[in-house]
FIKE-232117 format. One record per atom (N, C-alpha, C, O): residue number from 1; residue in one letter; chain; atom name; x, y, z. Coordinates in Angstrom, 1 decimal. Example, Ala and Ser with C-alpha at 12.3 -4.5 7.8 and 13.67 -1.06 7.14 Angstrom:
// FIKE-232117
<pt num="1" residuo="A" cadena="A" atomo="N" u="13.2" v="-5.7" w="7.8"/>
<pt num="1" residuo="A" cadena="A" atomo="CA" u="12.3" v="-4.5" w="7.8"/>
<pt num="1" residuo="A" cadena="A" atomo="C" u="13.2" v="-3.3" w="7.8"/>
<pt num="1" residuo="A" cadena="A" atomo="O" u="14.2" v="-3.3" w="8.5"/>
<pt num="2" residuo="S" cadena="A" atomo="N" u="12.8" v="-2.2" w="7.1"/>
<pt num="2" residuo="S" cadena="A" atomo="CA" u="13.7" v="-1.1" w="7.1"/>
<pt num="2" residuo="S" cadena="A" atomo="C" u="12.9" v="0.0" w="7.9"/>
<pt num="2" residuo="S" cadena="A" atomo="O" u="13.4" v="1.1" w="8.0"/>
***
This chain:
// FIKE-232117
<pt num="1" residuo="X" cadena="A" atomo="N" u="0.8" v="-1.2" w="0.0"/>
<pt num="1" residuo="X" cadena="A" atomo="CA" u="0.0" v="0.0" w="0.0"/>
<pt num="1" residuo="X" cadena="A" atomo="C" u="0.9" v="1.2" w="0.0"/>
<pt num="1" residuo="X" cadena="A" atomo="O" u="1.8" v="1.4" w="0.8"/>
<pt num="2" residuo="X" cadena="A" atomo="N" u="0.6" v="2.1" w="-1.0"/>
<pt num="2" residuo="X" cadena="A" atomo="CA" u="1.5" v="3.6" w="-0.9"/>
<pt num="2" residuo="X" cadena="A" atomo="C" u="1.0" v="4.5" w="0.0"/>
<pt num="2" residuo="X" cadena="A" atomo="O" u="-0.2" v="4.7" w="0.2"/>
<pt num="3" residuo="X" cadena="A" atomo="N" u="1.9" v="5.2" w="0.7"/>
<pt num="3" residuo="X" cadena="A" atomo="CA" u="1.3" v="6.2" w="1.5"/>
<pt num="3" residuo="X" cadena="A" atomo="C" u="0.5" v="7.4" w="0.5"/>
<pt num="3" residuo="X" cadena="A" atomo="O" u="0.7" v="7.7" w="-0.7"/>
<pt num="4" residuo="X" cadena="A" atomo="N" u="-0.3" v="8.0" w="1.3"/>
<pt num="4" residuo="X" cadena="A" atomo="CA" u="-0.6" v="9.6" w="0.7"/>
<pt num="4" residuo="X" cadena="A" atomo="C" u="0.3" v="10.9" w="1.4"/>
<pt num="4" residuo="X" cadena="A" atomo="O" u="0.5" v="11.4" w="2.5"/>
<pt num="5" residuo="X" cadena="A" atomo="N" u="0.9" v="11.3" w="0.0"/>
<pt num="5" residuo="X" cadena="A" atomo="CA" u="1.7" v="12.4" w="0.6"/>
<pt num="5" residuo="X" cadena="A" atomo="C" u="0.8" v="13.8" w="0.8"/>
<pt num="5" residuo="X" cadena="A" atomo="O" u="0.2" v="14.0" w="-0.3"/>
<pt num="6" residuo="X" cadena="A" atomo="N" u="0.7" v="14.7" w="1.8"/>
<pt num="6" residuo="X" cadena="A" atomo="CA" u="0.3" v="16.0" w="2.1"/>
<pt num="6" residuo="X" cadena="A" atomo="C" u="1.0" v="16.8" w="1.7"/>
<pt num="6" residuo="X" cadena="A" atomo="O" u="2.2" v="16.4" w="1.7"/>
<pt num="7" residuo="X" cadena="A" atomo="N" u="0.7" v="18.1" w="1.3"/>
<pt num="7" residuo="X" cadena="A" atomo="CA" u="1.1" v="19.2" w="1.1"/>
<pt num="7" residuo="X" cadena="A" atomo="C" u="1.5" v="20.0" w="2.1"/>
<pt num="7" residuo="X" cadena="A" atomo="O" u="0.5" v="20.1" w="2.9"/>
<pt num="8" residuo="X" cadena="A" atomo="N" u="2.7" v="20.7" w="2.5"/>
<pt num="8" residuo="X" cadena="A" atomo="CA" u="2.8" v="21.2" w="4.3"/>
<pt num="8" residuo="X" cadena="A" atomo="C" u="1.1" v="22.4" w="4.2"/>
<pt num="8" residuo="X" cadena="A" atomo="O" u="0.3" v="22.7" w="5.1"/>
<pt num="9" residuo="X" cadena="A" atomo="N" u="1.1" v="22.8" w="3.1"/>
<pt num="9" residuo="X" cadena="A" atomo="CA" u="-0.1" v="23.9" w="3.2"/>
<pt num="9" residuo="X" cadena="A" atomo="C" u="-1.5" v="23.0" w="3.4"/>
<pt num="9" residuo="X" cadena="A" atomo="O" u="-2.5" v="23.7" w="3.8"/>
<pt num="10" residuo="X" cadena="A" atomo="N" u="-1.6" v="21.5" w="3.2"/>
<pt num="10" residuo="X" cadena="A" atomo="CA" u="-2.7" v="21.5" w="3.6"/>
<pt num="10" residuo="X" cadena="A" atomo="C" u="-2.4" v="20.8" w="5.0"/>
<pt num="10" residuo="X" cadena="A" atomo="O" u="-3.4" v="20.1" w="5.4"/>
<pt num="11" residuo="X" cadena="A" atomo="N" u="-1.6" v="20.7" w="5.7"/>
<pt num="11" residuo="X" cadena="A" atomo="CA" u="-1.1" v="20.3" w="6.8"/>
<pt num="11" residuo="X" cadena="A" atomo="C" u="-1.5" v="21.2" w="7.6"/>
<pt num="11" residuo="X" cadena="A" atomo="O" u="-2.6" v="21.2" w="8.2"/>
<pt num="12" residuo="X" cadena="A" atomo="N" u="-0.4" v="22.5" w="7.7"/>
<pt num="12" residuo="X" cadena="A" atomo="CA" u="-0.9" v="23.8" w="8.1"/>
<pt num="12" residuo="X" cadena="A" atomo="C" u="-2.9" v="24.0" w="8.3"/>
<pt num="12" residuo="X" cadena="A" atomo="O" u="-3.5" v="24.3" w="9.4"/>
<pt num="13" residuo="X" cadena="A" atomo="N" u="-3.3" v="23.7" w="7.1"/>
<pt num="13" residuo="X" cadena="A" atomo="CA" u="-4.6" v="23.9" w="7.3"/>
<pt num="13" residuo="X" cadena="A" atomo="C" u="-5.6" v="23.0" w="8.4"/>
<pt num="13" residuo="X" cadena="A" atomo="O" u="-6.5" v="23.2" w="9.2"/>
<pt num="14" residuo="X" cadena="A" atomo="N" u="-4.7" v="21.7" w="7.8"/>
<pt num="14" residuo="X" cadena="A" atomo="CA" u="-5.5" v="21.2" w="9.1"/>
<pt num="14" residuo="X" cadena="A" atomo="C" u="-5.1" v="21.4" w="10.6"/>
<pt num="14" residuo="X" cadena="A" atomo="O" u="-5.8" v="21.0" w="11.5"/>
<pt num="15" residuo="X" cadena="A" atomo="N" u="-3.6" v="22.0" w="10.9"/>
<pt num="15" residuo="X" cadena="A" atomo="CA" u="-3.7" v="21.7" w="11.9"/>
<pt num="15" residuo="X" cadena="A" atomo="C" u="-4.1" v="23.2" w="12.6"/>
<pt num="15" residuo="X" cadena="A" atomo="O" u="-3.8" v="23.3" w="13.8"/>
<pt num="16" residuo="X" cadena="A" atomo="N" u="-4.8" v="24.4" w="11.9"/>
<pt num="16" residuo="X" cadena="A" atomo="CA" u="-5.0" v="25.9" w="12.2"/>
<pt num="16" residuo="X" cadena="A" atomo="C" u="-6.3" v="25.4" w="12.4"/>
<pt num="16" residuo="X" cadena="A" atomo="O" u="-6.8" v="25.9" w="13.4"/>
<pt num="17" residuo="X" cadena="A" atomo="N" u="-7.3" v="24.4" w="11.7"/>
<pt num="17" residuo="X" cadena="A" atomo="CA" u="-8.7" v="24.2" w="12.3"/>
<pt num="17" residuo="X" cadena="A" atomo="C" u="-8.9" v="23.9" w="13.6"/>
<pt num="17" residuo="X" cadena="A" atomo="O" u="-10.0" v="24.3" w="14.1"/>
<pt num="18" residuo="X" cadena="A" atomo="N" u="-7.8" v="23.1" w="14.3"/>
<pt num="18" residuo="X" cadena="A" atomo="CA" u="-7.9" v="22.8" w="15.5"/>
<pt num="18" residuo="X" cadena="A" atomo="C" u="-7.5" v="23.4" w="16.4"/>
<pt num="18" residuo="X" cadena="A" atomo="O" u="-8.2" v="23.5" w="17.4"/>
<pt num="19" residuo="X" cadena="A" atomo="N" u="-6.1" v="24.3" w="16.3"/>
<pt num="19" residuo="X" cadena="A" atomo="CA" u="-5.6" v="25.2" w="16.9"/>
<pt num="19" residuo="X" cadena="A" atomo="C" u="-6.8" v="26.7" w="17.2"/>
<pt num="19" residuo="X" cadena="A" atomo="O" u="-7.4" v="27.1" w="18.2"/>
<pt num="20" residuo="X" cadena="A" atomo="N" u="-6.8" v="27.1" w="15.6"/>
<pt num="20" residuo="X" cadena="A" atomo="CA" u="-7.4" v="28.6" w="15.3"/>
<pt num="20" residuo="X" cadena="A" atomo="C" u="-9.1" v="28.8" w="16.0"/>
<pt num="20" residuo="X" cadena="A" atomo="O" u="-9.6" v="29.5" w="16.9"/>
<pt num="21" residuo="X" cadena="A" atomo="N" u="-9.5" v="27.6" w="14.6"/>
<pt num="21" residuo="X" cadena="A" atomo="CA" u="-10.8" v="26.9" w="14.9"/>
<pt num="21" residuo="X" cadena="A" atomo="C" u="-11.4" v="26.4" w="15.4"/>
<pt num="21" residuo="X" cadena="A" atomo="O" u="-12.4" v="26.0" w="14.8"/>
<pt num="22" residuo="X" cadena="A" atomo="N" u="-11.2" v="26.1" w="16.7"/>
<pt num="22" residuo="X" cadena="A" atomo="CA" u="-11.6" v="25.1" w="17.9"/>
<pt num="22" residuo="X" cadena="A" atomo="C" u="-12.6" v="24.0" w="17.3"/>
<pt num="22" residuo="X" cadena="A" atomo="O" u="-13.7" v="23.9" w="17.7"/>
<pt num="23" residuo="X" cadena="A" atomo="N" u="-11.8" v="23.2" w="16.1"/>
<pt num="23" residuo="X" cadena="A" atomo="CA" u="-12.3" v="22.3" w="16.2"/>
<pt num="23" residuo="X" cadena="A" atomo="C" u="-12.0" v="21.0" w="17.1"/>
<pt num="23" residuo="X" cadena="A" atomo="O" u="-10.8" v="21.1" w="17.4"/>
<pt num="24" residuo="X" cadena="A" atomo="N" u="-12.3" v="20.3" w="17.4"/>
<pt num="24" residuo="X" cadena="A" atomo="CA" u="-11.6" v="18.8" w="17.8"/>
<pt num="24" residuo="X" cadena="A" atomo="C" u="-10.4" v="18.1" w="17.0"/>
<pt num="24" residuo="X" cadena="A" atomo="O" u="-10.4" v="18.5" w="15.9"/>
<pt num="25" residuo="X" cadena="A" atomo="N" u="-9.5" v="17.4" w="17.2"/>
<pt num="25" residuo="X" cadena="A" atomo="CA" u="-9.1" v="16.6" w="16.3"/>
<pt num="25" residuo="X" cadena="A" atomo="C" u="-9.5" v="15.5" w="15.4"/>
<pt num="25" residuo="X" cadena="A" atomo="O" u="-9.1" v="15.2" w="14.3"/>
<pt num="26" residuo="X" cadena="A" atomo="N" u="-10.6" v="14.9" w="16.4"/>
<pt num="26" residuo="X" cadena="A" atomo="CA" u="-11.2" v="13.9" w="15.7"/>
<pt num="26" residuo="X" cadena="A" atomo="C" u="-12.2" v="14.6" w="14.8"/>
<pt num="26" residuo="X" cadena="A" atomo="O" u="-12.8" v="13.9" w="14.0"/>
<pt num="27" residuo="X" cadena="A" atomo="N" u="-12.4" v="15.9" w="14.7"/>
<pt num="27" residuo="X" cadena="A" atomo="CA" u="-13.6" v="16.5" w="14.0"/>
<pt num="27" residuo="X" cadena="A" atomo="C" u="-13.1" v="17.0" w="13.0"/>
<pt num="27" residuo="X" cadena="A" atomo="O" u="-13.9" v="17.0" w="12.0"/>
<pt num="28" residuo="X" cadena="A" atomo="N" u="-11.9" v="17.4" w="12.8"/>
<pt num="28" residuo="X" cadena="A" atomo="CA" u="-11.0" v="17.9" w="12.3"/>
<pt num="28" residuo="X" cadena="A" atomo="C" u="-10.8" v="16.8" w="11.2"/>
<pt num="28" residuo="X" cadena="A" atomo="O" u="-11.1" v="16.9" w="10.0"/>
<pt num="29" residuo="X" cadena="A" atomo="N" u="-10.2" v="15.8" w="11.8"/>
<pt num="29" residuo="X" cadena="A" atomo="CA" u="-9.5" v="14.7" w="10.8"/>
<pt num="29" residuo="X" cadena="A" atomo="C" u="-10.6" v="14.0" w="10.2"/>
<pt num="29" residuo="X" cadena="A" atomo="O" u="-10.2" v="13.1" w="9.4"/>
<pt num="30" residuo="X" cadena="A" atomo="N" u="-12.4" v="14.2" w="10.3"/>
<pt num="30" residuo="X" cadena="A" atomo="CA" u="-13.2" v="13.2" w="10.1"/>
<pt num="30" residuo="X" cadena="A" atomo="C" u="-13.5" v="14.4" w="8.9"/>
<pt num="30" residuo="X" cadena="A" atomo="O" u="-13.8" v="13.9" w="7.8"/>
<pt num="31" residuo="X" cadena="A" atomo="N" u="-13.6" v="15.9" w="9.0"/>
<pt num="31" residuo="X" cadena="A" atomo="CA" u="-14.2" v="17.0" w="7.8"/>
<pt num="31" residuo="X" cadena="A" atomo="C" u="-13.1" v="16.3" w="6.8"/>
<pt num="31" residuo="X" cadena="A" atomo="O" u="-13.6" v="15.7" w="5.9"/>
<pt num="32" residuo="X" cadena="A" atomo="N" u="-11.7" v="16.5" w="6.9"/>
<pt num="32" residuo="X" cadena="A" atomo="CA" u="-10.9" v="16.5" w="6.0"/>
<pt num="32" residuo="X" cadena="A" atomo="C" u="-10.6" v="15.3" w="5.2"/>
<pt num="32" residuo="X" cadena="A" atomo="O" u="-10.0" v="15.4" w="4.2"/>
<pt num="33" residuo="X" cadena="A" atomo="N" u="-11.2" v="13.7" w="5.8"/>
<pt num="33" residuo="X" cadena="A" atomo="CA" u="-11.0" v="12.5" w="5.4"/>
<pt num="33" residuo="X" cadena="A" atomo="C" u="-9.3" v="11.8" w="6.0"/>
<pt num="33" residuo="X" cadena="A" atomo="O" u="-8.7" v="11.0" w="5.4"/>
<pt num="34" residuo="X" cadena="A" atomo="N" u="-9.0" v="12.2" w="7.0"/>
<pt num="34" residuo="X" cadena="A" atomo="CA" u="-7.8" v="12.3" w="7.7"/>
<pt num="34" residuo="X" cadena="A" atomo="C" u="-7.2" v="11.7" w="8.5"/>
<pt num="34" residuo="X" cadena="A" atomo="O" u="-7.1" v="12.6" w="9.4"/>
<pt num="35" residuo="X" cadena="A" atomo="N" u="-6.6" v="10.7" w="9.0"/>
<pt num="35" residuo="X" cadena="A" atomo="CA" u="-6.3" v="9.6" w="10.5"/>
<pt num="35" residuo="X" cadena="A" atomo="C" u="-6.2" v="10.5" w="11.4"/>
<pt num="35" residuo="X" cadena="A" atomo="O" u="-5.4" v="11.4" w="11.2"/>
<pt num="36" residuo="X" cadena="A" atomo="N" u="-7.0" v="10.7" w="12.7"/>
<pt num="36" residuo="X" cadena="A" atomo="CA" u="-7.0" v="11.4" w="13.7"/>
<pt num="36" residuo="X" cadena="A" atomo="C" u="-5.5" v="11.5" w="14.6"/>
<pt num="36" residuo="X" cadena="A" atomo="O" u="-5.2" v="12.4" w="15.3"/>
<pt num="37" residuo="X" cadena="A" atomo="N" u="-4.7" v="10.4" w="14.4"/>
<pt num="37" residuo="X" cadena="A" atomo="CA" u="-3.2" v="10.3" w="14.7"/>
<pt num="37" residuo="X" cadena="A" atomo="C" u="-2.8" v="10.6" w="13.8"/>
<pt num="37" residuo="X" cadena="A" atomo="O" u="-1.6" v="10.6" w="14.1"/>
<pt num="38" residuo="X" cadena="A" atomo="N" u="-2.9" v="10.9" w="13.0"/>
<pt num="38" residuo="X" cadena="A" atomo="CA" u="-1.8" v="11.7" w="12.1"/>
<pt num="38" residuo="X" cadena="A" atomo="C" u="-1.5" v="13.1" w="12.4"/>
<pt num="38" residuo="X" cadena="A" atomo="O" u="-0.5" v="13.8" w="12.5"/>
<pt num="39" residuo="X" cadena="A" atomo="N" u="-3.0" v="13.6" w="12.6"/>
<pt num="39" residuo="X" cadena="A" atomo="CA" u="-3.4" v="14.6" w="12.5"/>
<pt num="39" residuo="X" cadena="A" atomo="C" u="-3.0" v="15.4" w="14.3"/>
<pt num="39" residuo="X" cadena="A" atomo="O" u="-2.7" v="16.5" w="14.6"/>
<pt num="40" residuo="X" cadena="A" atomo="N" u="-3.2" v="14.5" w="14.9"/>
<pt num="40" residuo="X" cadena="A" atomo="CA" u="-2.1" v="14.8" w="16.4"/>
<pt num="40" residuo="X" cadena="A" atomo="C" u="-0.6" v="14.6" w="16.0"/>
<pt num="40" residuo="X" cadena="A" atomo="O" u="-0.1" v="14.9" w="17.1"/>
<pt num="41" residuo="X" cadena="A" atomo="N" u="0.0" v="14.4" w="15.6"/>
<pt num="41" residuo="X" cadena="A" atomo="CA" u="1.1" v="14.1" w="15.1"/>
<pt num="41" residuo="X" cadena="A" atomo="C" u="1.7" v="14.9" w="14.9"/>
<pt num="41" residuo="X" cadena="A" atomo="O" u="2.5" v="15.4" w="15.6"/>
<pt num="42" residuo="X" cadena="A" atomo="N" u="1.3" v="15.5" w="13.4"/>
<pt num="42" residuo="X" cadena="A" atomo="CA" u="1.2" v="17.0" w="12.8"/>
<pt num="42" residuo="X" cadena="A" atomo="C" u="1.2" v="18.4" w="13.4"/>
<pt num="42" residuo="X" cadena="A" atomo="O" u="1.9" v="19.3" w="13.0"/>
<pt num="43" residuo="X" cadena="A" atomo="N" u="0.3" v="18.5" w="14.6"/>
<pt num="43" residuo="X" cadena="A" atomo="CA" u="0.4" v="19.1" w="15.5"/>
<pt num="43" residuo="X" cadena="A" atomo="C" u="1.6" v="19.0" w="16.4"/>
<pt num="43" residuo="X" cadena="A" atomo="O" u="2.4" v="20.0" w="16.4"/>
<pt num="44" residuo="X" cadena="A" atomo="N" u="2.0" v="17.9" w="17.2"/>
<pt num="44" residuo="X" cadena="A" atomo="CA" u="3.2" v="17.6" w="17.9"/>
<pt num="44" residuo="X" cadena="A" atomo="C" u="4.1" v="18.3" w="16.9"/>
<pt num="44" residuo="X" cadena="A" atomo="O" u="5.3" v="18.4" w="17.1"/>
***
């Protein structure tokens, strides 16, 4: 299986919805189609 590679700009974006946007992470990673650990990760 190949990974999917991100763009840091759509990185960035997801990780300003959670930060900026008080979204959740799981809410966050579930709008974008996104592993919720990744998406904590990303953040870290």
């Amino acid at each position: 299986m190949t990974r999917k590679k991100y763009s840091n700009e759509f990185k960035l974006d997801a990780i300003k919805l959670v930060l900026n946007q008080g979204y959740t992470g799981a809410d966050a990673a579930k709008r974008l189609g996104i592993n919720a650990k990744m998406l904590r990760r990303w953040i870290r």
